[in-house]
C-alpha positions in Angstrom: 90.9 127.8 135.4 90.0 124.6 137.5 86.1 125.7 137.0 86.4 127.0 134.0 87.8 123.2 133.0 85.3 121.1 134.9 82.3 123.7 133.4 83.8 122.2 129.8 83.3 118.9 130.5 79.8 119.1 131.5 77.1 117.5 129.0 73.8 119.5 127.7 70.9 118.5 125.8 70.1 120.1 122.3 68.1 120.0 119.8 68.6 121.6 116.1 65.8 124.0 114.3 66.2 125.0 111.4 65.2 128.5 109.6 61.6 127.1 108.9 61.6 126.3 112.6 61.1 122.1 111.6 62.9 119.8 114.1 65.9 118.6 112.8 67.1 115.0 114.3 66.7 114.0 117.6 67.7 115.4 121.1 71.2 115.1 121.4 73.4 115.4 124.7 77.0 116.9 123.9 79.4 118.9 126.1 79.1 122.4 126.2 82.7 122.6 124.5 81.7 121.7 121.4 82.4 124.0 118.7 80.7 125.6 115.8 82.6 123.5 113.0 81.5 120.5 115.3 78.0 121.2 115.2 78.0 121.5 111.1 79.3 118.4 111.3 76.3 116.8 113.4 73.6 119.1 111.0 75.5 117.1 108.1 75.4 113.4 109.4 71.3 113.8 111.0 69.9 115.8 107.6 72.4 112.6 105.5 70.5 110.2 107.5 66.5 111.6 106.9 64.9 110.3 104.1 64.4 113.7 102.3 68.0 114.3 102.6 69.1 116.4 99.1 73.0 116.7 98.4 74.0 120.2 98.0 77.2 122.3 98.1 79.2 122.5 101.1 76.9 124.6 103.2 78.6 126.9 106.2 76.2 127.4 109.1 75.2 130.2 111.3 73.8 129.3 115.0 71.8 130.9 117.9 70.7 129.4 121.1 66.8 129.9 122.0 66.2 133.1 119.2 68.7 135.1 120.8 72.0 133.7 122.3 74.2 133.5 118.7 77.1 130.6 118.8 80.4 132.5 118.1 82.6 129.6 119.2 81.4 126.9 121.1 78.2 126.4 123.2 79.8 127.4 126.6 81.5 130.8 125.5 77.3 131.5 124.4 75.8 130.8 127.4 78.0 131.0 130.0 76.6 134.4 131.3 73.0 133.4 130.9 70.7 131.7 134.2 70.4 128.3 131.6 69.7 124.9 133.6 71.5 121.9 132.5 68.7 120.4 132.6 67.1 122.2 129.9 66.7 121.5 126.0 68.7 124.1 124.2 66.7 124.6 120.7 69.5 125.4 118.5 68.4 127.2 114.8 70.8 127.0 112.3 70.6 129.0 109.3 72.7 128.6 105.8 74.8 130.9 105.0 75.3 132.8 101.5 77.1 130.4 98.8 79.2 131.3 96.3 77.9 131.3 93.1 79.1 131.8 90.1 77.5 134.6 87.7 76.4 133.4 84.1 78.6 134.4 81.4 77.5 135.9 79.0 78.9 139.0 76.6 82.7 138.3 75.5 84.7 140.8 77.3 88.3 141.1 75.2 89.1 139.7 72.1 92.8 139.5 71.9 94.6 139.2 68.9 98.3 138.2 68.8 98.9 134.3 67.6 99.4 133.6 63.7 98.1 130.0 64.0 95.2 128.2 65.5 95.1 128.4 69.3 95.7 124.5 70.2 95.4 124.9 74.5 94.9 127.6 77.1 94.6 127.6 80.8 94.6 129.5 84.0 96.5 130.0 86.6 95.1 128.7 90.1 95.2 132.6 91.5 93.2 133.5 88.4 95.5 136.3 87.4 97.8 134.9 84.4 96.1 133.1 81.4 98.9 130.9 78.9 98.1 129.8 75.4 100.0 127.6 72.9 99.3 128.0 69.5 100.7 126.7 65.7 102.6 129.3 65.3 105.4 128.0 67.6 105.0 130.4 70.3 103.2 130.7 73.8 101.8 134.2 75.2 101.3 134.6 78.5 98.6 137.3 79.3 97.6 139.2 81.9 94.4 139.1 83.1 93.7 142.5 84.7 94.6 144.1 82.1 94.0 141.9 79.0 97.2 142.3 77.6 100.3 140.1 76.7 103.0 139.9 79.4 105.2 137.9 77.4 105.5 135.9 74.3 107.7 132.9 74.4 109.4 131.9 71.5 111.2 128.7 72.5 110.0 125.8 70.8 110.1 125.1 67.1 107.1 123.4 66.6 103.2 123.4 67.0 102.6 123.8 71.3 100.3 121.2 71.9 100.3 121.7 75.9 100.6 124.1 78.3 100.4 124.1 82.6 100.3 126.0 85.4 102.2 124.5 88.6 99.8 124.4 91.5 102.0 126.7 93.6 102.0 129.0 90.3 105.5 129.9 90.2 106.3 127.8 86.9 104.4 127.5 83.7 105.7 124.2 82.1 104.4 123.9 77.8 105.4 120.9 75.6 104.8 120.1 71.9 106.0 118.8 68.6 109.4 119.6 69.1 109.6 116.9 71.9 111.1 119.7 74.4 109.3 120.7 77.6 109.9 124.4 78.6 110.0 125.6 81.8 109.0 129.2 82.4 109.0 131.9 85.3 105.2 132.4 85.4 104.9 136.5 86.6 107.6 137.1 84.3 107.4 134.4 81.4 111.4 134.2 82.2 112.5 130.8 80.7 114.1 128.5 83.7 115.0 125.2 81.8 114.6 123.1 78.8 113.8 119.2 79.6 115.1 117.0 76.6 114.9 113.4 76.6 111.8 112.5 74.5 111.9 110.5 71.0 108.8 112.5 69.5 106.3 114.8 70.3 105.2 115.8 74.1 101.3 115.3 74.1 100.7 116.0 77.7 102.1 116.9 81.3 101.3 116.9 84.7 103.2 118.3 87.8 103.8 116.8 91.1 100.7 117.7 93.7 101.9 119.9 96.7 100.3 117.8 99.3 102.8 114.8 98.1 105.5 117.5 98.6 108.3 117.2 101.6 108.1 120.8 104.0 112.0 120.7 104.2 112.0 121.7 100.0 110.7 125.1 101.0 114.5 125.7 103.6 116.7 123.9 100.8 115.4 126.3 98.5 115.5 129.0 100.8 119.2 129.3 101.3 119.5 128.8 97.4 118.0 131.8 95.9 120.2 133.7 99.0 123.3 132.3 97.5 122.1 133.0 93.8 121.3 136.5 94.8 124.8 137.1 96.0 126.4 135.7 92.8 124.4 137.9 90.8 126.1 140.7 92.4 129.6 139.0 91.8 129.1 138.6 88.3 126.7 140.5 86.7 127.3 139.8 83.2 126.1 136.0 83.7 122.3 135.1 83.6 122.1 132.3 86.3 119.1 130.2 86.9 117.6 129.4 90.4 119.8 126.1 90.8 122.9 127.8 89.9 122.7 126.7 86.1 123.7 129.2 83.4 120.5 130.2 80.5 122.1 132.0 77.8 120.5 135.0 76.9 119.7 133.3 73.6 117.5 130.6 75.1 115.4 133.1 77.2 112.8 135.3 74.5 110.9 136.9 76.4 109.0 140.3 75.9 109.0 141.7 79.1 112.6 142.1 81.2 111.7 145.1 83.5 113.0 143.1 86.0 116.5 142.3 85.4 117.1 145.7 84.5 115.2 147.4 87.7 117.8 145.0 89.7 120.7 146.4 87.5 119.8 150.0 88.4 119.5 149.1 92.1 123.3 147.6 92.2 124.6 150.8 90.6 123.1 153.2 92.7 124.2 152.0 95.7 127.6 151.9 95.7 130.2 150.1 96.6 131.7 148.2 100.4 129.0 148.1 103.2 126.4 150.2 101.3 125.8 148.0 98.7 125.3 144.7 100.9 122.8 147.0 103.1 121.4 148.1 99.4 121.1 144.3 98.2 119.6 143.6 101.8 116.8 146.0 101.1 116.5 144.9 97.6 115.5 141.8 98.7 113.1 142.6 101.4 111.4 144.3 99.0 111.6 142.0 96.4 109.7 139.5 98.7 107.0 141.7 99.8 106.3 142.2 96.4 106.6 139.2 94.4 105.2 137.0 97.8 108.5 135.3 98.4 109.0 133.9 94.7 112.0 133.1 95.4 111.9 132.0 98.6 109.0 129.8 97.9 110.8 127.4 94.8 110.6 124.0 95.4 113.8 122.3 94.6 112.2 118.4 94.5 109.3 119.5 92.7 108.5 117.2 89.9 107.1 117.2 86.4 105.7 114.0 84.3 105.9 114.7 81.0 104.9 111.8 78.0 103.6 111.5 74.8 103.9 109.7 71.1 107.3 107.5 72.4 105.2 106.1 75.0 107.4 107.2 77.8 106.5 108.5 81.2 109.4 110.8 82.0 109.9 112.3 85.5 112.2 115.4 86.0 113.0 117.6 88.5 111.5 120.7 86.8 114.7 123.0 87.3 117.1 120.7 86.3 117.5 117.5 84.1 118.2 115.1 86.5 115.5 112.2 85.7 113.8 111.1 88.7 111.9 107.8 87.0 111.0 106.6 83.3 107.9 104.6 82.9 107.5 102.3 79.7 105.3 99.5 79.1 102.7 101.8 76.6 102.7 100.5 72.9 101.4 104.0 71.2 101.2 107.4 72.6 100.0 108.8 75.9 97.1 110.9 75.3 96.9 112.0 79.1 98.6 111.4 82.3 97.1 111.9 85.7 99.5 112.3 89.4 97.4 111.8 92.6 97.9 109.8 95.9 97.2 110.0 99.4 100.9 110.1 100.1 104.4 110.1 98.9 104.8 106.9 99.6 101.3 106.2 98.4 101.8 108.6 94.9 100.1 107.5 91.4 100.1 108.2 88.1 96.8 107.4 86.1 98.2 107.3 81.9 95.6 106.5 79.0 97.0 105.6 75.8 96.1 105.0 72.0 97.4 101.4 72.9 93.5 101.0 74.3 94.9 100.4 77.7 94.5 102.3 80.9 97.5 102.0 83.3 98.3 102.8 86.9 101.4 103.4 88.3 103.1 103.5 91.5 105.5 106.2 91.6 108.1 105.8 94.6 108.5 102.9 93.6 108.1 103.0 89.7 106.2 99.6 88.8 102.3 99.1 87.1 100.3 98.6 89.6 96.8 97.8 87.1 97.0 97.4 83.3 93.2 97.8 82.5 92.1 96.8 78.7 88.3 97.6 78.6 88.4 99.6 75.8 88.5 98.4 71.8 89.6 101.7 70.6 92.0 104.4 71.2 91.4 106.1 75.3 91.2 109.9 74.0 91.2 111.3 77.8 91.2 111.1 81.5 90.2 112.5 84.4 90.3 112.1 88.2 87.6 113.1 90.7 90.5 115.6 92.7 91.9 116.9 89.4 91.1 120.6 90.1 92.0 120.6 93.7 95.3 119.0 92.4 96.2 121.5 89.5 95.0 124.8 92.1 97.2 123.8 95.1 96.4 125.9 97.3 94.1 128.1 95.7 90.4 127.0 97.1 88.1 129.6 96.9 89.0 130.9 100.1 92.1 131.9 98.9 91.3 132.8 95.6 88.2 135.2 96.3 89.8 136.6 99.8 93.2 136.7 98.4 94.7 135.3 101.4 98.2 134.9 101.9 99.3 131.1 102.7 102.8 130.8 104.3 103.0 127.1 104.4 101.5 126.1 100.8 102.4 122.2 101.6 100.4 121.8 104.5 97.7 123.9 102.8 97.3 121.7 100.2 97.5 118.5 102.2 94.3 120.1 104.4 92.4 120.5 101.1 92.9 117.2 100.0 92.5 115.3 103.3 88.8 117.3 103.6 88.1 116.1 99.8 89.1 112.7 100.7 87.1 112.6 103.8 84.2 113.6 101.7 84.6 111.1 98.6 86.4 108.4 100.4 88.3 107.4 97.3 89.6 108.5 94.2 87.7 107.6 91.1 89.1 107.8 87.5 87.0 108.2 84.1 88.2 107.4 80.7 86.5 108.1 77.2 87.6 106.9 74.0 87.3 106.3 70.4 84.8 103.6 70.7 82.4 105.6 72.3 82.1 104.3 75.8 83.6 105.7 79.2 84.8 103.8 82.0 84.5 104.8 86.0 87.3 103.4 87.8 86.9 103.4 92.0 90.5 103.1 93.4 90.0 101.0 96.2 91.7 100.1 99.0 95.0 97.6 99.5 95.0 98.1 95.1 91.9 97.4 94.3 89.5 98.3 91.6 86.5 98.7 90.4 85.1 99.5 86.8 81.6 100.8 85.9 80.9 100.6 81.6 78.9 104.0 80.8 77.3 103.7 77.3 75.2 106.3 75.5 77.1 108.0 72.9 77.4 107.1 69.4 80.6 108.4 67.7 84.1 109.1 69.9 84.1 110.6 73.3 86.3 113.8 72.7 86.6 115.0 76.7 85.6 114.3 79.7 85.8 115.8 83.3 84.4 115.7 87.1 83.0 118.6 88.2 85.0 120.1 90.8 83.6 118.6 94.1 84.1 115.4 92.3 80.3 114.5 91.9 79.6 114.6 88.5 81.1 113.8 85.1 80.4 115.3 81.7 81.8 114.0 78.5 81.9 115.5 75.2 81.7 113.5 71.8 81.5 113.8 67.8 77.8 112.8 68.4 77.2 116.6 68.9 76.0 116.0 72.3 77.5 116.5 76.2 76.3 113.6 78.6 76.5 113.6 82.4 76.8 110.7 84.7 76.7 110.5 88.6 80.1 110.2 89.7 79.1 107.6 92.7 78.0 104.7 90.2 78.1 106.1 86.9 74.0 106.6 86.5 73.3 108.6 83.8 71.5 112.0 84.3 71.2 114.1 81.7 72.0 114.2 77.7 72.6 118.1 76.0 72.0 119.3 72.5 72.5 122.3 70.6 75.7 122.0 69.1 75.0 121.6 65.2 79.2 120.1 65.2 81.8 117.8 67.4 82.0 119.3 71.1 85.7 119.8 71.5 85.8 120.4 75.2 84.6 121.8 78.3 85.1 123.7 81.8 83.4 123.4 84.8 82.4 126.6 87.1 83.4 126.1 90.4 80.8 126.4 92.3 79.5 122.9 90.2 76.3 124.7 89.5 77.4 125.7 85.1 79.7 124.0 82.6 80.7 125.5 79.0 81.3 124.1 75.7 83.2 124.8 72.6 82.7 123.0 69.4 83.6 123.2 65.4 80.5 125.3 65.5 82.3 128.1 66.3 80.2 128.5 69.4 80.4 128.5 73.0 77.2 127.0 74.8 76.9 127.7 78.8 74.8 124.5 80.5 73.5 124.3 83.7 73.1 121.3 85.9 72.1 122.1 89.2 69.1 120.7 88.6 70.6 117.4 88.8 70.9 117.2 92.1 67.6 115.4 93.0 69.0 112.7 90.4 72.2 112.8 92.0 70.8 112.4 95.1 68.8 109.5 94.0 71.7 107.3 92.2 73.7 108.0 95.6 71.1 106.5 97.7 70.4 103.3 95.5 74.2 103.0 95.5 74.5 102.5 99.2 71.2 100.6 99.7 71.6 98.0 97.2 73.1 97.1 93.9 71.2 99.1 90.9 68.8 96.8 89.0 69.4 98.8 85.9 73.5 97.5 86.1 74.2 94.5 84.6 78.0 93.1 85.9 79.7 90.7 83.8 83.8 89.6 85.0 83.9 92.1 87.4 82.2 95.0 85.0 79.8 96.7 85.8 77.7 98.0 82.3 75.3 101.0 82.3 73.4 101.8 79.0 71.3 104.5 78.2 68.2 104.8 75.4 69.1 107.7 73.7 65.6 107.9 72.4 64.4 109.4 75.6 67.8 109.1 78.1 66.0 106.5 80.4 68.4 103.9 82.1 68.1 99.8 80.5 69.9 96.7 81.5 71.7 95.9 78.6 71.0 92.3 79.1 67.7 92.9 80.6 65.2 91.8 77.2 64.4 88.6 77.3 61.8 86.4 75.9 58.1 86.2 77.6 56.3 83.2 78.2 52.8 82.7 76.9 50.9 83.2 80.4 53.0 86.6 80.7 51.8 87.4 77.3 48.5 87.4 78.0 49.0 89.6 81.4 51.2 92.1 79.7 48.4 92.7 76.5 45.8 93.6 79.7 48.2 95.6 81.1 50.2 97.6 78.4 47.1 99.9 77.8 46.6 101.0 81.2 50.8 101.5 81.5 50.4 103.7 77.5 48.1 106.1 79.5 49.9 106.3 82.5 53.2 107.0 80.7 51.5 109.6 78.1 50.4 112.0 81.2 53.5 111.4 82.7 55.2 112.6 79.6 52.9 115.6 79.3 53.6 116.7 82.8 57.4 116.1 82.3 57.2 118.7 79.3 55.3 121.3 81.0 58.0 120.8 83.9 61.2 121.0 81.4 64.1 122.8 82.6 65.7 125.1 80.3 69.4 123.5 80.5 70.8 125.9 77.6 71.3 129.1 79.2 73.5 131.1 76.9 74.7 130.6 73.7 78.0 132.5 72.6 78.5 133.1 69.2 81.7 135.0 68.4 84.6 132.9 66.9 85.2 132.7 63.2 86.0 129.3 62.9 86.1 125.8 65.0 87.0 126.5 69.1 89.5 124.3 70.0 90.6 125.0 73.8 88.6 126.5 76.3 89.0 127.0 80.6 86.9 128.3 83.3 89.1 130.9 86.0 89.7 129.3 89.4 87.5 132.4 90.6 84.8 131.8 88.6 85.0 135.5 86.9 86.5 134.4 83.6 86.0 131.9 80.7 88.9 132.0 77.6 88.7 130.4 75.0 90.5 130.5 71.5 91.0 128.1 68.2 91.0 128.0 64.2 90.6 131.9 63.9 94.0 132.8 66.3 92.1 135.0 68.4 92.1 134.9 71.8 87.9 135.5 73.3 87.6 136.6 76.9 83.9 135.9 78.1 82.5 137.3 81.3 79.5 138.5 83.1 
């Protein structure tokens, strides 16, 4: 062990090929324990560094030493049985390994019928297999995904469901809507948990507590409580108690599908009575976990939901009871969207945009504003936060997801995933889009700090936006007809899309970054690409860190971007100013020379256009309203004015 130790800490000189064989970097002395992961991490900061440095997709590498020792673990393990002097240059080639991508959709798979009212919202669930929709007919269905059919339909509010979510541990499915209630459902089994009351008018939007803000000791509490409510099920049997020991009449709970309840029912009765039946129950429940991967076992009892809307309240409950954790006022008119991040629990926020024009963020331990922002003149139609997908999946990353990997400690998954975003994106950065047709990139900086970018271009109301889901990019949708992406690092603008001949309602990012899709009063679903971006990307990144854009123009503390939507290029809105006579004169000379330059330019620009409509999907009867991209990149839904349900795939 003593050799094997002092062999570790020797140093050895490299130097990284790549595939083409080109040098990459310079020679570099590291110990011969470094690993694999630590070498990506040296391929990443020497190709950041080079001037020809392109930003791509989180690239995994493979290595081998000299053409024909491969790296498995670390350098030493490789060579360790090869005659290699210290004193040599190890020529390391790396070569990228295959990326996920997603496949184009393009033919609509199922079209499900079921709703008797426009389909209002729909989404996923982070493991891809359970798709929710609320409609105007009062009712949620939760369908599965496999199979295309309706698990459940849930018949518990009273009015028009304007909301529905997935928890990121995907045990709950919380919906909200005119009847000011939020419902609290089972999500495998669409069994209703709990009702949260408390709001003056209608619930407009929700948002649960992220996993990596979550305490480990929640998963034990609740451990010991579905034991306990498994043994007073078998006491009473004629009483339908909830996870916390709370009593749902079998009046509340509508749901299709109870296979389960009566399976358990079966169970009791069969195995009789005295020491039997407790062995009985103890298999039940072995069995019960293996199949349903600990449901039970894996509740959070402190998991949180923020719920708000028309009254202007933030609301915070725990989620399987009603005890009210925090209530947030200080909004004027209703909350469109609310928004729960943080690097900690201490450290939590809330990011809420309202129709009171205002922007506000909140600290949640310890429930005060921390920034009121009032940059917009109109009403803020939505928000959205640069780790908003890694915080609605948990821990369902595509390593999960497309491996179907079993995580036995979701907290400290989730807190890995958002550490590594972090790491990569330094800070959180918010975008808002409103009524009066601008957006606004908000950088949370550090000790409460913040900075806010203007991003102008569209000419009627911005309807949606979103980051794509490595946080780079930002599409908005608008009543202009058009989709617009910005660069994500200082708001640039990259690229403007038409084809929709009405208002784009909404989109959904891929996520592998690379494809987003629209819906619109059209009736049509339009699937965009954008990795051709990336160059541009790559370009607003670098003037970001070199030097303040020339094209900004920062007026008390706001930083304004404005597009020409002639031809898309970038202007300083305060940039036009009168010539003098002497530059007159030089400009005439010039501006002939510049015409000709600019037509051949043009010219070659148009023989080089990307095609950045790939598919157009026609299929709906009427206006689309809602519309989500699966967390494995298999599946787009998307539903509206005609009530049916459209499953899209490749």
């Amino acid at each position: 062990m003593e050799t094997s130790v002092t062999e570790l800490n020797k140093e050895i000189l490299i130097q990284f090929v790549n595939h083409k064989n080109k040098v990459t970097g310079p020679v570099i002395n590291v110990p011969l324990s470094i690993t694999k992961n630590n070498l990506e991490e040296l391929i990443y900061d020497l190709k950041k560094k080079a001037d020809d440095f392109e930003l791509d997709e989180d690239v995994n590498y493979s290595f081998i030493i000299n053409d024909n020792l491969p790296i498995k673990h670390d350098i030493y393990d490789a060579i360790k049985d090869n005659n290699i002097s210290s004193e040599d240059i190890l020529s390391i080639k790396y070569f990228p390994l295959n990326i996920f991508k997603v496949k184009t959709i393009n033919t609509c798979n199922a079209t499900l019928p079921g709703h008797t009212n426009s389909i209002l919202c729909l989404t996923f669930s982070p493991n891809s297999l359970h798709l929710a929709t609320g409609s105007g007919d009062n009712t949620i269905r939760l369908w599965s995904i496999d199979t295309k059919t309706p698990i459940a339909t849930l018949r518990d509010h009273s009015g028009w469901v304007l909301v529905v979510l997935f928890s990121p541990d995907n045990k709950f499915l919380a919906t909200a809507g005119m009847d000011k209630n939020v419902c609290i459902y089972e999500t495998h089994s669409g069994k209703l948990l709990n009702i949260l009351t408390g709001h003056k008018k209608e619930v407009t939007t929700l948002c649960f507590e992220p996993l990596h803000l979550l305490k480990t000791n929640d998963i034990q509490k609740t451990k010991e409580k579905a034991v306990t409510d498994k043994k007073r099920k078998q006491v009473d049997k004629k009483q339908n108690i909830n996870i916390n020991g709370d009593n749902i009449s079998n009046k509340k709970s509508k749901t299709i599908n109870n296979d389960a309840l009566s399976k358990k029912n079966n169970n009791s009765e069969e195995n009789g009575k005295g020491e039997e039946e407790e062995e009985g129950v103890r298999e039940e429940e072995k069995e019960e976990g293996e199949k349903n991967n600990n449901i039970k076992n894996n509740y959070y009892v402190n998991s949180r939901l923020a719920s708000a809307g028309k009254d202007g309240i933030i609301r915070i409950n725990n989620i399987l009871n009603n005890n009210i954790d925090k209530i947030l006022t200080g909004h004027t008119n209703t909350i469109t969207c609310i928004l729960w991040s943080g690097e900690n629990e201490k450290n939590s926020r809330i990011y809420s945009s309202s129709r009171d024009t205002t922007i506000k963020i909140w600290d949640v331990y310890e429930g005060t504003l921390l920034y009121d922002f009032k940059g917009h003149s109109h009403w803020v139609n939505c928000l959205s936060i640069n780790t908003e997908r890694i915080l609605k999946n948990g821990i369902y990353d595509l390593d999960v997801v497309i491996n179907k990997i079993d995580i036995k400690n979701c907290i400290e998954k989730a807190k890995s995933i958002y550490k590594k975003f972090i790491k990569n994106e330094n800070i959180e950065k918010v975008v808002s889009g409103s009524d009066d047709g601008t957006l606004y990139l908000i950088d949370c900086l550090k000790q409460n700090k913040y900075k806010t970018t203007r991003l102008l271009g569209h000419q009627q109301p911005v309807i949606h936006v979103l980051f794509s889901p490595n946080g780079k990019l930002i599409a908005s949708t608008s009543f202009d007809k058009s989709v617009k992406v910005w660069s994500a690092y200082c708001g640039t603008f990259l690229a403007s899309y038409r084809g929709h001949v009405g208002p784009v309602y909404k989109l959904a990012w891929s996520i592998d970054n690379n494809y987003f899709v629209t819906c619109s009063q059209d009736s049509t679903l339009k699937l965009w690409k954008v990795n051709h971006l990336l160059p541009l990307l790559n370009k607003s990144q670098n003037t970001n860190e070199k030097t303040p854009s020339s094209d900004n123009s920062e007026k008390n503390g706001v930083t304004t971007v404005t597009i020409n939507n002639a031809n898309g290029n970038v202007k300083n809105a305060q940039q036009n100013k009168p010539d003098s006579s002497s530059s007159l004169k030089k400009n005439s000379e010039t501006e002939t020379t510049k015409n000709k330059k600019k037509t051949k330019e043009d010219e070659k620009n148009k023989k080089k256009a990307v095609k950045t409509m790939i598919v157009d999907l026609p299929g709906h009867e009427d206006a689309v309203y809602a519309i989500d991209w699966s967390n494995d990149g298999r599946y787009v839904a998307s539903g509206g004015k005609d009530k049916v349900l459209k499953i899209w795939s490749y």
